[in-house]
Every structure is written in structure tokens, then in C-alpha cells.
C-alpha angles and dihedrals in degrees: 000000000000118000100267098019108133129179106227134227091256094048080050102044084051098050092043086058087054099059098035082061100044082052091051104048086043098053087042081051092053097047097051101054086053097159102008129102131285099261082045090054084036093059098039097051090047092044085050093056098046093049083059104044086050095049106031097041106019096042089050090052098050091052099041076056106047096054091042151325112309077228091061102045134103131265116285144131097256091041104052081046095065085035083066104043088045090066082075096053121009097211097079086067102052132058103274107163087202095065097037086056090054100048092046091050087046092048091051112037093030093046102049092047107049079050084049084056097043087058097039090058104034076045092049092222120183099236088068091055111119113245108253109194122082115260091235084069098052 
């Protein structure tokens, strides 16, 4: 690190929520593939994750945004962390209706269907079921 570089209360609050939500959705993952294999424990703790990361960050970004600019915004834990994400590119804290659309696309179609996948696994269904012949064969 450079002499003087510190890393802020707001830079440590941020990364403290991500990794409060990676251990979450890793300890709900687990819990959930109680008695299955290790790549079934494995998705479901990553799938858990990413549902939250899209709900709970993402979802909270698309509405700070859409009633008004993250800049503007009031104090808060998910805001001073896109405050600070958004010192590394300054259109996360205006009003850009490209990204918005993104992120609203990725909320809703990334979230649900990492929750799809969630239930497809912990429900056993057979769609989720891994080919098992060769490709050479099909």
C-alpha cells in the first residue's frame, strides 16, 4: 500500500456487507443441501449468494436510482457502498438509464433464476438432472 493511503469507514462498512452476505448465502446453501452431494452444496451456496447479491444490492441500486441519484441520497449502508463503487466509475452515481436498464434486467431475470435453480435442486426436479450420456452419442 502507498504511504497515506487509508482505506475509509465507508470502503470498510462495504466490504463488511459483502461478506456478511457471501457468509449468508453460504451458511442458507448449506443448509439447504443438507444430505446431497458436494457440487449440489456447492451450487446452492453460490446460487444463494447471488440471489442475494442481486436482491439485496442490486435491488437496492435500482431503487436508490430510480428515485433519485445514489449521490443524492442519504446516508446508509447500501448507499455509501455504491458511493463508493461509484468512485471507480461515476456513472453509478448518476442517473444513467443504461445502467439502470441493466441492472433491472439483471435483478429480475438473475435473481429469479438463481431462486428457479435453488428450487430445482432443494425439489430434485428432473430438468435439473446432468446429461449423462457423452456428447459424442447425441
Amino acid at each position: 500500500m502507498e504511504p497515506g493511503w487509508d482505506l475509509g469507514a465507508s470502503a470498510g462498512r462495504s466490504l463488511l456487507l459483502c461478506s456478511a452476505l457471501l457468509v449468508a448465502g453460504c451458511a442458507l446453501g448449506l443448509r439447504l443441501g443438507r444430505g446431497r452431494g458436494a457440487a449440489d452444496r456447492g451450487a446452492l451456496a453460490w446460487l444463494c449468494y447471488d440471489a442475494l447479491v442481486h436482491f439485496v444490492l442490486e435491488g437496492t441500486f435500482v431503487y436508490l436510482s430510480l428515485s433519485g441519484n445514489i449521490a443524492d441520497s442519504e446516508e446508509g449502508l447500501i448507499a455509501s457502498l455504491w458511493k463508493e463503487y461509484g468512485k471507480a466509475d461515476i456513472r453509478w452515481l448518476h442517473f444513467d438509464p443504461n445502467i439502470v436498464s441493466v441492472e433491472i434486467f439483471t435483478v429480475v431475470v438473475g435473481g429469479f433464476l438463481a431462486l428457479f435453480l435453488i428450487y430445482a435442486i432443494v425439489m430434485e426436479r428432473y430438468y435439473r438432472e446432468h446429461c449423462t450420456e457423452p456428447l459424442a452419442t447425441l
